[in-house]
N, C-alpha and C positions, 0 to 999 in steps of 0.2 A: 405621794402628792398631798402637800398642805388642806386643809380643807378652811373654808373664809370659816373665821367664827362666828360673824355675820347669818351665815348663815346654816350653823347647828341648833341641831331641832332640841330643844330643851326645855317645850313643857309638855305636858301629859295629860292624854286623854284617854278615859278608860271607861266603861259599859260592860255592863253583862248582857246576852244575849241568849236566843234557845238554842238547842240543837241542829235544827232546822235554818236558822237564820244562819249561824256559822256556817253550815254545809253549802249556801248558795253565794256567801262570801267569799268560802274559800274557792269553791269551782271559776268564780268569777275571779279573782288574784291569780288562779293558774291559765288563765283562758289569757289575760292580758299579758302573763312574762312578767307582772311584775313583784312587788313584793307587798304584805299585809298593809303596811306602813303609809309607802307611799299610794296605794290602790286605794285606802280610808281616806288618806289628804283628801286628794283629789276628787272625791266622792262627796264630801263634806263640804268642800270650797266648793264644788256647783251648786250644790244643796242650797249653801247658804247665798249665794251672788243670784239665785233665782228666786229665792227670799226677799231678797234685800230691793233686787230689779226693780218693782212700782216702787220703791222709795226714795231711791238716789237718782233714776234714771225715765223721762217718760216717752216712749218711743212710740209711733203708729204708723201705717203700712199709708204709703201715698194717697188712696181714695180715702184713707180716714182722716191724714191730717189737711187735707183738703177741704172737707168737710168741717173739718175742727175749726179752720181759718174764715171759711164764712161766717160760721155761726159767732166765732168771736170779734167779726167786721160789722156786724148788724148792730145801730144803733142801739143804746140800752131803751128798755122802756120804764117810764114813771111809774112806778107804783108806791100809790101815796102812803098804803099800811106801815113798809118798808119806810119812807120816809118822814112817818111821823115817830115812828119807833125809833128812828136816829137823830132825830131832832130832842127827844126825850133826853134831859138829862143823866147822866148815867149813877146809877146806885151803889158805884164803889168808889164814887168819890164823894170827899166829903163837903 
């Protein structure tokens, strides 16, 4: 069976670890069926999409975006400090 060239895995990632951390790797790669390789993928791409989460994506549970929606329906308030400090010419132009 061909396999897409698309998608062969050809770059490399490699770490050293302790004794101890290998031993709970591997028991976990034998608990799942599956192999070292794809058990790290997998473990790494959550790793990192739970990383990354507050930054591409911002999500809140309905009484919070509820809440969110009020607070950003309420008119703004004046406050002159803020608007004298924007009315100030800015120091990076020339």
């Amino acid at each position: 069976m061909p396999t897409d060239p698309r998608l062969r895995r050809g770059e490399r990632i490699e770490f050293r670890t302790t004794k101890a951390v290998r031993h709970w790797i591997d028991r976990a790669v034998e608990a799942t069926g599956s192999n070292l390789t794809a058990f790290a993928e997998e473990s790494l791409v959550l790793a990192a999409q739970r990383v990354l989460a507050d930054r591409t994506e911002f999500t809140l549970p309905a009484e919070a975006a509820a809440e969110w929606e009020a607070i950003n329906a309420r008119p703004a308030r004046d406050l002159p400090g803020l608007r004298r400090l924007m009315e100030r010419p800015s120091p990076f132009e020339s």
